[in-house]
N, CA, C and O of each residue as an XYZ file, in Angstrom:
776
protein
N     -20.016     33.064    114.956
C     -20.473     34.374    115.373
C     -19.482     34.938    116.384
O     -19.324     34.482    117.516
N     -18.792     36.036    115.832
C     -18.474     36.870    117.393
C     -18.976     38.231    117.415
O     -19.876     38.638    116.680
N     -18.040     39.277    118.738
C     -18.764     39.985    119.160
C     -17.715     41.631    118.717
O     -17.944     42.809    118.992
N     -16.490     40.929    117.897
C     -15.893     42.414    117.706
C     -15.235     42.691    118.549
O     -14.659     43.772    118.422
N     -15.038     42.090    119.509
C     -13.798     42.650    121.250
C     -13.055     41.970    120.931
O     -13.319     40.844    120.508
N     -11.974     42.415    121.028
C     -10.865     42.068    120.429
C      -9.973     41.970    121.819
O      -9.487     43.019    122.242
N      -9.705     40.520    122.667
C      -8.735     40.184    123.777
C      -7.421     39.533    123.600
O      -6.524     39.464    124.440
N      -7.424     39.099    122.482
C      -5.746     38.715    121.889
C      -5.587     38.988    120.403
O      -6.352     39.257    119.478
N      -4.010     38.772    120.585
C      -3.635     39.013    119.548
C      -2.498     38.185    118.803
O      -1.968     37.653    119.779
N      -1.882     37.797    117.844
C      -0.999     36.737    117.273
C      -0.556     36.930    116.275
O      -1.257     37.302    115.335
N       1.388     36.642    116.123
C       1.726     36.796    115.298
C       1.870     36.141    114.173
O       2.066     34.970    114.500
N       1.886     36.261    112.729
C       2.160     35.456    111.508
C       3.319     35.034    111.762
O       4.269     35.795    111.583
N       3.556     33.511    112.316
C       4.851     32.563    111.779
C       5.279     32.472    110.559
O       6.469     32.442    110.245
N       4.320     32.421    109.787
C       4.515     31.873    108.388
C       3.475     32.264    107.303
O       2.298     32.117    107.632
N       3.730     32.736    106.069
C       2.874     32.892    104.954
C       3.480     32.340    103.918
O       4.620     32.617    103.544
N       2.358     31.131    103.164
C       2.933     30.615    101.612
C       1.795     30.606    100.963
O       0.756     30.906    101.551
N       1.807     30.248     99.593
C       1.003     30.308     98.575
C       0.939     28.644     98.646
O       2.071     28.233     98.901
N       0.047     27.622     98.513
C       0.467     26.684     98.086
C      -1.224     26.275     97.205
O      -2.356     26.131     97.666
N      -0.739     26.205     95.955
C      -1.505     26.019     94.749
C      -2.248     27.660     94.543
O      -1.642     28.670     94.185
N      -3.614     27.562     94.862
C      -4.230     28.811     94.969
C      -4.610     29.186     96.379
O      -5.433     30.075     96.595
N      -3.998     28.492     97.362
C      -5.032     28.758     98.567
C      -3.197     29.369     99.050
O      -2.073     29.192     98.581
N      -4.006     30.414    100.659
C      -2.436     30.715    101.262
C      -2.498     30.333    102.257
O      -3.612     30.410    102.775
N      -1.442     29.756    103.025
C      -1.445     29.484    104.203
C      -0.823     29.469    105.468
O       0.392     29.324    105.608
N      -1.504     29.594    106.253
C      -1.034     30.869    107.530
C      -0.522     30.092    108.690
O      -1.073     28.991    108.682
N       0.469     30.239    109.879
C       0.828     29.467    110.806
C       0.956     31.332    111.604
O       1.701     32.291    111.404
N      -0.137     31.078    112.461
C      -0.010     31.983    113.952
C      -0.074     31.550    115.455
O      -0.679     30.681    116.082
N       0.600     32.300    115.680
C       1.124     32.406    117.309
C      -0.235     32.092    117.934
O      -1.344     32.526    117.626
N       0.157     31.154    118.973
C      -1.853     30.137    119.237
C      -1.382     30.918    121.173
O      -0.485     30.786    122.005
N      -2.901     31.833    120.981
C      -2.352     33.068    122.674
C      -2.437     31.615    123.644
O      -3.289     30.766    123.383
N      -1.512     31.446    124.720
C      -1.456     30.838    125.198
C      -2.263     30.043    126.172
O      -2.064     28.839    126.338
N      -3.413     30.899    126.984
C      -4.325     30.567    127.317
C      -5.415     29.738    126.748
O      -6.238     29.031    127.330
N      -5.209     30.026    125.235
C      -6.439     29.404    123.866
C      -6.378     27.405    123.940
O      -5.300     26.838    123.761
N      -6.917     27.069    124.055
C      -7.080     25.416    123.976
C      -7.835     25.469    122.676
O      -8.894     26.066    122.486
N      -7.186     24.803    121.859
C      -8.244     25.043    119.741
C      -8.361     23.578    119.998
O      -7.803     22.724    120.686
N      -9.247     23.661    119.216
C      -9.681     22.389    118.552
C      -9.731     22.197    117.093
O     -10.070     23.311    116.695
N      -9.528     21.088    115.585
C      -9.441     20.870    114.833
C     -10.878     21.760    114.190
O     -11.889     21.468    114.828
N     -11.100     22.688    113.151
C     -12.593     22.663    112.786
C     -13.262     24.020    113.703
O     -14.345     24.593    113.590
N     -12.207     24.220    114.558
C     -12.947     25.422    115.597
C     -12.700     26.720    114.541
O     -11.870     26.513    113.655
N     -13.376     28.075    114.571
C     -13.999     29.128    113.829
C     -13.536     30.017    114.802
O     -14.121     30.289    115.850
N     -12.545     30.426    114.448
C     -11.439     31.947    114.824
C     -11.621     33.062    113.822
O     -11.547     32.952    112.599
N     -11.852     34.072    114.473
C     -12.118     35.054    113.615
C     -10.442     35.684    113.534
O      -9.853     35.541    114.606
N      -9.803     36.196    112.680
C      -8.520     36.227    112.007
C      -8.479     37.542    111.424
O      -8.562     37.675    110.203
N      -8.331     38.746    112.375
C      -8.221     40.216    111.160
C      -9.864     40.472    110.709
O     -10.135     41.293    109.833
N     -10.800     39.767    111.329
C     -12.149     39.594    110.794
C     -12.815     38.957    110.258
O     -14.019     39.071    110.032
N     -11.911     38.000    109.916
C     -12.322     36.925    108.829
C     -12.517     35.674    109.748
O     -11.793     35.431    110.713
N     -13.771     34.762    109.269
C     -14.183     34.341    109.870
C     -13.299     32.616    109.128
O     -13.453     32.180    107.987
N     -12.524     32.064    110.132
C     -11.711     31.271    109.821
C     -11.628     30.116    110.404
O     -11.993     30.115    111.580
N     -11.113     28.716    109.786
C     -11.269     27.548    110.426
C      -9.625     27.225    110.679
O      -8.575     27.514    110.103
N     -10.050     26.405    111.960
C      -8.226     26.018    112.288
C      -8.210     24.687    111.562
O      -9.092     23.848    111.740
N      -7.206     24.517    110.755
C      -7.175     22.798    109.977
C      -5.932     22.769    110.391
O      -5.139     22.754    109.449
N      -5.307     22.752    111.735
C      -3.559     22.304    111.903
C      -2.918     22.794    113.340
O      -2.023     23.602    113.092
N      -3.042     22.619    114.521
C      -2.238     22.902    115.707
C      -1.293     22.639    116.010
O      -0.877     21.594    115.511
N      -0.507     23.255    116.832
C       0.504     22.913    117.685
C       0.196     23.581    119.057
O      -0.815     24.112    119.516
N       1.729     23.304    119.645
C       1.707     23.624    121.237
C       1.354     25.249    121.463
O       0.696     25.798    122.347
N       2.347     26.007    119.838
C       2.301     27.482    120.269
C       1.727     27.952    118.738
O       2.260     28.960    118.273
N       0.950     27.459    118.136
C       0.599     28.005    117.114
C      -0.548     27.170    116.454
O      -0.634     25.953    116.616
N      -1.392     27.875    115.727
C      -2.783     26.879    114.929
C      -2.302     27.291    113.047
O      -1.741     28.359    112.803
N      -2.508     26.656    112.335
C      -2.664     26.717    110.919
C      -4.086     26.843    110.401
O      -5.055     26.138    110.681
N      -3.975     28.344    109.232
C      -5.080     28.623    108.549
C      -5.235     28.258    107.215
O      -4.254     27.629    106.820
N      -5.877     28.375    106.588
C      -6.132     28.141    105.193
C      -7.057     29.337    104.483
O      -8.204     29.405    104.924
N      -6.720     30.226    103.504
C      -7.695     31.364    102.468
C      -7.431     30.773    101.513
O      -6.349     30.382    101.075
N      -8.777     30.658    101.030
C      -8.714     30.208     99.598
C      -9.188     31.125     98.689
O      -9.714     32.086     99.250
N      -9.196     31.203     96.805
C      -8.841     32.205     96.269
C     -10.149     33.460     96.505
O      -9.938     34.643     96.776
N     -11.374     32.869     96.332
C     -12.093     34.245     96.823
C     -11.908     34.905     98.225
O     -12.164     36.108     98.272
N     -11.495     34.286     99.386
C     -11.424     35.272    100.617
C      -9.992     36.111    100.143
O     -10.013     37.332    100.302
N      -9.039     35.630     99.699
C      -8.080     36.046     99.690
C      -8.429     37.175     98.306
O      -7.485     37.916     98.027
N      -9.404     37.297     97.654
C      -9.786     38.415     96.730
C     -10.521     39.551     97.861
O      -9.879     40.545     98.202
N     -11.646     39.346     98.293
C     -12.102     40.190     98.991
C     -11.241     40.306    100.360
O     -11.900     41.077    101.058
N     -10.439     40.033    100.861
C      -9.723     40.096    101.637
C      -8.481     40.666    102.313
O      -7.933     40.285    101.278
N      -7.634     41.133    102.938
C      -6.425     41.439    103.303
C      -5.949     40.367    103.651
O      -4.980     40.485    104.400
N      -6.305     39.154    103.355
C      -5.472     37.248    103.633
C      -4.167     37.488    103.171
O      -3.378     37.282    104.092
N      -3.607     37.834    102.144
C      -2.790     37.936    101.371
C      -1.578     38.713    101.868
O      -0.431     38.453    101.506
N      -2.027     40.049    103.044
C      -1.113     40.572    103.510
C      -0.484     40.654    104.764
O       0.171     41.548    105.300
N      -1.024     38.873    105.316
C      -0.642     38.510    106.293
C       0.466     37.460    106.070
O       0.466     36.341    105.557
N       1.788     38.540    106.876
C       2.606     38.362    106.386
C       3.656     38.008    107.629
O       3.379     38.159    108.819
N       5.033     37.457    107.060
C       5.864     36.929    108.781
C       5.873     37.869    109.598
O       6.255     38.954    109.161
N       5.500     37.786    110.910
C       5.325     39.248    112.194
C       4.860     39.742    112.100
O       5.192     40.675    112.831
N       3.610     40.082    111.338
C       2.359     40.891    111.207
C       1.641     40.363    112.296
O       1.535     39.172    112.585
N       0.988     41.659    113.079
C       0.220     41.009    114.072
C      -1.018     41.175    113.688
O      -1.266     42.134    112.958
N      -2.140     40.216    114.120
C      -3.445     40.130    113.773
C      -4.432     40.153    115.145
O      -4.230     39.778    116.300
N      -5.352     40.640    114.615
C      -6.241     40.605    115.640
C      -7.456     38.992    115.901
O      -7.990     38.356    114.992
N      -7.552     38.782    117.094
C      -7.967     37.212    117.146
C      -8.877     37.844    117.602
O      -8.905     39.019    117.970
N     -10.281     36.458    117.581
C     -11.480     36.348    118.136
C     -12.073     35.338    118.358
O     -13.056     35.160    117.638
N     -11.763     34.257    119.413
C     -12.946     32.895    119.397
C     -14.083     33.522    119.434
O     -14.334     34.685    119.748
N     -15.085     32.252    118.922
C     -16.275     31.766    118.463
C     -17.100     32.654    119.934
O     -16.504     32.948    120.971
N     -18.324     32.891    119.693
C     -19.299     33.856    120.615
C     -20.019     32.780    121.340
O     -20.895     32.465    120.535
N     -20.202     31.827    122.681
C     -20.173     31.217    123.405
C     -22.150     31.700    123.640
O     -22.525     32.872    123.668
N     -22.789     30.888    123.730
C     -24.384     31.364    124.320
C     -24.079     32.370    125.676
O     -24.516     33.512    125.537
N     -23.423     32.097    126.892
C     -23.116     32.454    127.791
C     -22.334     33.866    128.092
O     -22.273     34.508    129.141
N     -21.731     34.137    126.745
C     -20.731     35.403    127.079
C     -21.732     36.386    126.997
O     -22.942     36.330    126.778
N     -20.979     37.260    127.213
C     -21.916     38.736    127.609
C     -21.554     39.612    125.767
O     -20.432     39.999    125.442
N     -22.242     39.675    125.271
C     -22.115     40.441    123.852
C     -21.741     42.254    123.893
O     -22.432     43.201    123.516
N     -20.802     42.230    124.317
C     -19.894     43.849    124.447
C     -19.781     44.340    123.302
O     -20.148     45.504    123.461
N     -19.423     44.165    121.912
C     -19.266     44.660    120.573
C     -21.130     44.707    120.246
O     -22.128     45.083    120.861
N     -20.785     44.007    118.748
C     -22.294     44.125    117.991
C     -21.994     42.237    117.505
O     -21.003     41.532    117.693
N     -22.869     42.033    117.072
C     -23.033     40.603    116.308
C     -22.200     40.542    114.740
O     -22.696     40.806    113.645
N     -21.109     40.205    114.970
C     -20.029     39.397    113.895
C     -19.476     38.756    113.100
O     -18.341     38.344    113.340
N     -20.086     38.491    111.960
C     -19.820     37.152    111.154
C     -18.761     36.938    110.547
O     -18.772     36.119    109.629
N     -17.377     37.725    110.955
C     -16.138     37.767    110.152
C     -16.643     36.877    108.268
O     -16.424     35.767    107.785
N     -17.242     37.920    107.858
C     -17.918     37.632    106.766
C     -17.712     38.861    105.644
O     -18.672     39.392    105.085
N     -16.609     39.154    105.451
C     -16.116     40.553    104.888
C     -16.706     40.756    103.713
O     -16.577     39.942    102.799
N     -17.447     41.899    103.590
C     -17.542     42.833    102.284
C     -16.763     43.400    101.795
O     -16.949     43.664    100.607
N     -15.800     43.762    102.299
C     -15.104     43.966    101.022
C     -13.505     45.056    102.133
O     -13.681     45.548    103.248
N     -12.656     45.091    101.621
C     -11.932     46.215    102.054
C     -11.821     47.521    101.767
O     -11.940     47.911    100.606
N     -11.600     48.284    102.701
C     -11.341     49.288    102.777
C      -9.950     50.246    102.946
O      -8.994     50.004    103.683
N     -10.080     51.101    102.280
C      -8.556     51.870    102.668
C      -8.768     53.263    103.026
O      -9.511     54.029    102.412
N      -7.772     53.678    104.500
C      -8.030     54.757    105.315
C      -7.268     55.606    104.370
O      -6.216     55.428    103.756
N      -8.229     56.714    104.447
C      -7.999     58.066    103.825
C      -7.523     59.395    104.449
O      -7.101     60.391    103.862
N      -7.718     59.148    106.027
C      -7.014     60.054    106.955
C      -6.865     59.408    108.487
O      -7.617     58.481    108.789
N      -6.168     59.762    109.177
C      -5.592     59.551    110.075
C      -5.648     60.943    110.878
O      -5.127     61.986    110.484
N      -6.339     60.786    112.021
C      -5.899     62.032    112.910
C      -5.553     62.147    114.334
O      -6.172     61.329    115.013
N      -5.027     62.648    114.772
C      -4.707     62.000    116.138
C      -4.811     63.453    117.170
O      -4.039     64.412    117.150
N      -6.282     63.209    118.239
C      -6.921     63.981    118.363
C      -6.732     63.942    120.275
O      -7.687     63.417    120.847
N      -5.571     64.467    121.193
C      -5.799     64.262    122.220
C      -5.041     62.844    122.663
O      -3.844     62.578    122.549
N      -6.054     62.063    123.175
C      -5.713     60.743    123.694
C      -6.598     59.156    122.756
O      -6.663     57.934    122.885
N      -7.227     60.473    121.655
C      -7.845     59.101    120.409
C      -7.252     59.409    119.450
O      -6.380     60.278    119.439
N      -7.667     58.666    118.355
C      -7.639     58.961    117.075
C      -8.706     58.603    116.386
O      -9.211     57.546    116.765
N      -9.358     59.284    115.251
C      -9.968     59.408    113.996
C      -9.943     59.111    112.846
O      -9.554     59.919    112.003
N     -10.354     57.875    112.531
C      -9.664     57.257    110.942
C     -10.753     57.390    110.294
O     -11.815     57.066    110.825
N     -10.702     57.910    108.977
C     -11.422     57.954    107.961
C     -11.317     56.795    106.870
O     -10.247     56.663    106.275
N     -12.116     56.166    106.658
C     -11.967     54.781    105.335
C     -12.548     55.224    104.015
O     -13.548     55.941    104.040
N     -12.054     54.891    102.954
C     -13.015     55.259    101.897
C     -13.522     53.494    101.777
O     -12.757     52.633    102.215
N     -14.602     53.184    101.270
C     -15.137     52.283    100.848
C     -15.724     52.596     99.960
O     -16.023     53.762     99.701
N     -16.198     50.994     98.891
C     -17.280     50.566     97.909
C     -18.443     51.085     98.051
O     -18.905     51.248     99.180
N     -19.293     51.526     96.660
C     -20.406     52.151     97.387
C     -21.441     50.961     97.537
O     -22.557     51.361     97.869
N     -21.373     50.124     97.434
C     -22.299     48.536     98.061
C     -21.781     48.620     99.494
O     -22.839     48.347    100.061
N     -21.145     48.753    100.208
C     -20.365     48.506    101.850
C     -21.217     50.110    102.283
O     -22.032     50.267    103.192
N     -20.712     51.143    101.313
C     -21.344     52.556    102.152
C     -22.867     52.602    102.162
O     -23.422     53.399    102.918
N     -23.689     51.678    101.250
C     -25.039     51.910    101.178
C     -25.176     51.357    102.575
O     -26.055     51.953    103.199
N     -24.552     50.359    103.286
C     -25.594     49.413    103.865
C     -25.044     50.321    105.512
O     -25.626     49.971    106.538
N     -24.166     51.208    105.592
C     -23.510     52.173    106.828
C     -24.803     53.373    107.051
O     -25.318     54.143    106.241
N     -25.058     53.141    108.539
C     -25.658     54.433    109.369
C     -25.099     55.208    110.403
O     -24.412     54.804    111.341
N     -25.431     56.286    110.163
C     -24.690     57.316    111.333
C     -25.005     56.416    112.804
O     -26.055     55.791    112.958
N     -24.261     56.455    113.507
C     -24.227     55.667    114.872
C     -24.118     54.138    114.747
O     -24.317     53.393    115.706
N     -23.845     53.776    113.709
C     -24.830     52.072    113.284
C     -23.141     51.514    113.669
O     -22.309     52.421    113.647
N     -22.700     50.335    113.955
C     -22.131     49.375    113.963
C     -20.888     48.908    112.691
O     -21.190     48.623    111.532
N     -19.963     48.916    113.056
C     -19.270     48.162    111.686
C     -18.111     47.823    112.101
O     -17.663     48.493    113.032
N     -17.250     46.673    111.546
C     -16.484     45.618    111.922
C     -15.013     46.045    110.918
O     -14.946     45.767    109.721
N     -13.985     46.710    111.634
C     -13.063     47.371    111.048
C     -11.593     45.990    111.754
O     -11.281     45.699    112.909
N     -11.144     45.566    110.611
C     -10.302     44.386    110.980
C     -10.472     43.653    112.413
O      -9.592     43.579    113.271
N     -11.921     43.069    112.507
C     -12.760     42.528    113.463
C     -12.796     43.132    114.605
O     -12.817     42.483    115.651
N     -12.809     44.461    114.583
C     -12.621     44.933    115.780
C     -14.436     46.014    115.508
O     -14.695     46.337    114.349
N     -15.115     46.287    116.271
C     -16.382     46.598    116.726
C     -16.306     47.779    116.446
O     -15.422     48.002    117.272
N     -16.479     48.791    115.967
C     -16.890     50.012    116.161
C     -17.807     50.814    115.852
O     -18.287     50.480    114.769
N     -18.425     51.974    116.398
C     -19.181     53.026    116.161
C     -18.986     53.327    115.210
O     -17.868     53.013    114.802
N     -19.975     54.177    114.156
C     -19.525     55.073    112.734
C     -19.376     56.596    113.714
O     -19.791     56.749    114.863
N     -18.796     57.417    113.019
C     -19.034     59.091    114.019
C     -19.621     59.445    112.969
O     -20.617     60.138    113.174
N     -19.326     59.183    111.690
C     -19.491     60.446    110.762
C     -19.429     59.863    109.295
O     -18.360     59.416    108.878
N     -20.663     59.861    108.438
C     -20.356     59.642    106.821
C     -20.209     60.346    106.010
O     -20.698     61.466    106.157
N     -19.460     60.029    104.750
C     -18.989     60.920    103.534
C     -20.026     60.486    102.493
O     -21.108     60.093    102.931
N     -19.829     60.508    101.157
C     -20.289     60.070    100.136
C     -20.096     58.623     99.745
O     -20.972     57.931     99.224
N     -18.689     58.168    100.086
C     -17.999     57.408     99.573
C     -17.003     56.868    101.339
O     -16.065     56.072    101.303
N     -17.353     57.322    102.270
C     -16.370     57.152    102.934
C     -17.070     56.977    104.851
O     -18.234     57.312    105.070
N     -16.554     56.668    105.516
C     -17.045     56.675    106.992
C     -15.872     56.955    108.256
O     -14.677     56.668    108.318
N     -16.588     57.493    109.001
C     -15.323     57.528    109.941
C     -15.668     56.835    111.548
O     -16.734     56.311    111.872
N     -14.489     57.001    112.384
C     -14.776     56.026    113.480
C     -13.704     56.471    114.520
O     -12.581     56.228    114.078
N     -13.677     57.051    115.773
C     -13.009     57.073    116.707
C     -12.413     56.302    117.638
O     -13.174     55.740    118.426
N     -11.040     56.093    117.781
C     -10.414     55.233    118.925
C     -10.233     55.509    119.785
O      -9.378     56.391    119.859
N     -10.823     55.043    121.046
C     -10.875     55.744    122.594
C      -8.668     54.929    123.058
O      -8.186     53.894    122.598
N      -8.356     55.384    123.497
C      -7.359     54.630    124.354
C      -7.475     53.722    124.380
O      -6.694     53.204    123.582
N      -8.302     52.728    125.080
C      -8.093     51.694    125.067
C      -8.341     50.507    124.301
O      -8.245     49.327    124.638
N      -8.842     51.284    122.671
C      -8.738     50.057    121.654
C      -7.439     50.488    120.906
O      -6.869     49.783    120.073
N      -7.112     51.502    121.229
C      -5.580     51.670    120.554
C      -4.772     51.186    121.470
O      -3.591     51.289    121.140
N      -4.980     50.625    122.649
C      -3.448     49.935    123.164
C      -4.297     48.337    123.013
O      -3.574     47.366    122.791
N      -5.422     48.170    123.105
C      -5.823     46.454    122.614
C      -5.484     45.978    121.565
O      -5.446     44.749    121.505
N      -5.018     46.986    120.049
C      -5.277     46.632    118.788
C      -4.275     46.965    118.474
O      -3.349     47.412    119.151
N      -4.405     46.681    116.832
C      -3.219     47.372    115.936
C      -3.764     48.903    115.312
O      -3.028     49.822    114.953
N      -5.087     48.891    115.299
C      -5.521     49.930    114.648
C      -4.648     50.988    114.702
O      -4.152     51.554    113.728
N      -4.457     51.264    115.955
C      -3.573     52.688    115.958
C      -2.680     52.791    115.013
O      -2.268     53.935    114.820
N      -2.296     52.049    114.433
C      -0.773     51.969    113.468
C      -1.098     52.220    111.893
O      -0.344     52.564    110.983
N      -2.559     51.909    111.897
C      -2.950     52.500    110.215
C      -2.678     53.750    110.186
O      -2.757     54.672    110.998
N      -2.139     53.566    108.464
C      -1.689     55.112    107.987
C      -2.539     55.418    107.160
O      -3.531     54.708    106.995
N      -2.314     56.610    106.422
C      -3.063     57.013    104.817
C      -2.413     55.851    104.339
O      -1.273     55.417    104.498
N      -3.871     55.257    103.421
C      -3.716     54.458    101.996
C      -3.240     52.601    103.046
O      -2.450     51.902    102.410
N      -3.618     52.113    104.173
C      -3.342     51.408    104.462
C      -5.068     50.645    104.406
O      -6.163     51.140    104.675
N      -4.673     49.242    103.928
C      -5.992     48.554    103.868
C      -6.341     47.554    104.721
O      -5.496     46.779    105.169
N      -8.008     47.461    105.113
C      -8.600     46.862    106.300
C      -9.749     46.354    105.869
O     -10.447     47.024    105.107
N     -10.154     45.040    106.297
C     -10.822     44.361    106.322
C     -12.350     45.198    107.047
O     -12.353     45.820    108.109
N     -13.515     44.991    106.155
C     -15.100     45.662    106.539
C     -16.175     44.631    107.031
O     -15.966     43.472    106.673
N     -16.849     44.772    107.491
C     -17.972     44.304    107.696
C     -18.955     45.084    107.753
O     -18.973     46.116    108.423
N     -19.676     44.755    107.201
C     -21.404     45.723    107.641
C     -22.501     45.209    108.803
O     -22.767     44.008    108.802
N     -23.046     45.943    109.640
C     -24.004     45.187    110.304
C     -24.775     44.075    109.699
O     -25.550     44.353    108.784
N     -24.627     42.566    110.191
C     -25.734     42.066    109.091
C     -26.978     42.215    109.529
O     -27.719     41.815    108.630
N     -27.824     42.718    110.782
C     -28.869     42.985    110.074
C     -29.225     44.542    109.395
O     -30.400     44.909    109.359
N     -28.195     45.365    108.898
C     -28.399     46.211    107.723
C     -28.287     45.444    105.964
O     -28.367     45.949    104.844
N     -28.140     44.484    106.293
C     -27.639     43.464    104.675
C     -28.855     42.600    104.551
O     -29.306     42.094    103.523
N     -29.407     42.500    106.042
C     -31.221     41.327    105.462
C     -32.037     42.062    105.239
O     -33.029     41.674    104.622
N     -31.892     43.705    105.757
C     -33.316     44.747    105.693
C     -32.905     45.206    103.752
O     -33.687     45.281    102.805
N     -31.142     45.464    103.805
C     -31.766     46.069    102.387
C     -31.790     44.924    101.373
O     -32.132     45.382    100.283
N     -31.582     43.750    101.325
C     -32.350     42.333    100.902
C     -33.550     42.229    100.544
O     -33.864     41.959     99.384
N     -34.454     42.446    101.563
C     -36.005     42.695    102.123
C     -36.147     43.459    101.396
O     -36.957     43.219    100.500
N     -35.360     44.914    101.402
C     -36.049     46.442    100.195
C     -36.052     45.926     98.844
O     -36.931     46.032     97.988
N     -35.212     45.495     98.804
C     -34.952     44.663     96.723
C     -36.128     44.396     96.453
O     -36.737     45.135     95.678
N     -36.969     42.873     97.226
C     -38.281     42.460     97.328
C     -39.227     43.004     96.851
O     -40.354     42.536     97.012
């Protein structure tokens, strides 16, 4: 479980294919002490470390994350957004996190408004059913507000200071990002099926 606040960040050492799974060697933030088996959220994705070193941990996607996923386009010097595991004790600043992706998304506008910016995503209409005006959603594990829905699409404002915490700022038109939906909007419309 995390919380979507996004306090470090790390670069791709390394990307290979090996059989069907890919596998990742990133920059381990220096302060981080990992453990074998520990659950890093990775771009959103909710990920296990199977491999450390002094300055870096090793990932593993295997072929379905890397289908629903942006795994694939983590690539040498791509920076990613990190997230340890949500501690009983921490203070919950985002929303509740399962780097548990529905699916990706690709921004459809870009606007840059003042001292924020305004990204528009188009998404799946399974990801847009489960989106509410004001409601919560997990944009390459990073927390945000919805401002505004389309038919097919949602939007979300960057104050300053998640554009100098993140990469977000750097999405263009037609660039793709990892989604999440609130999960408890995914157990209520579960419950409606019923």
């Amino acid at each position: 479980m995390f919380t979507g606040v996004i306090k470090k960040t790390g670069k791709v050492i390394s990307s290979e294919l090996r059989g069907k799974s890919r596998i990742v060697h990133i920059e381990k933030p220096k302060a981080w002490k990992l453990t074998l088996g520990e659950s890093i959220s990775v771009h959103g994705i909710c990920t296990t470390v199977r491999a450390k070193g002094a300055t870096y941990f090793e990932v593993e996607y295997m072929p379905t994350t890397r289908k629903i996923t942006t795994a694939d386009e983590f690539t040498k010097g791509r920076v990613l957004h990190l997230e340890k595991s949500l501690r009983m004790i921490d203070a919950l600043d985002g929303h509740f996190v399962q780097g548990h992706v529905d699916a990706t998304a690709t921004v459809r506008a870009a606007e840059k408004r003042g001292t924020s910016v305004r990204l528009t995503f188009a998404v799946p209409n399974a990801v847009r059913k489960l989106l509410v005006p004001w409601g919560s959603v997990t944009v390459d594990g990073v927390s945000l507000t919805i401002q505004e829905l389309g038919r097919d699409t949602f939007t979300v404002a960057l104050i300053s200071h998640t554009l100098k915490e993140t990469t977000l700022g750097d999405l263009q038109k037609g660039s793709r990002v990892n989604t999440e939906t609130d999960m408890f909007a995914r157990y209520v419309a579960e419950i409606m099926k019923k």
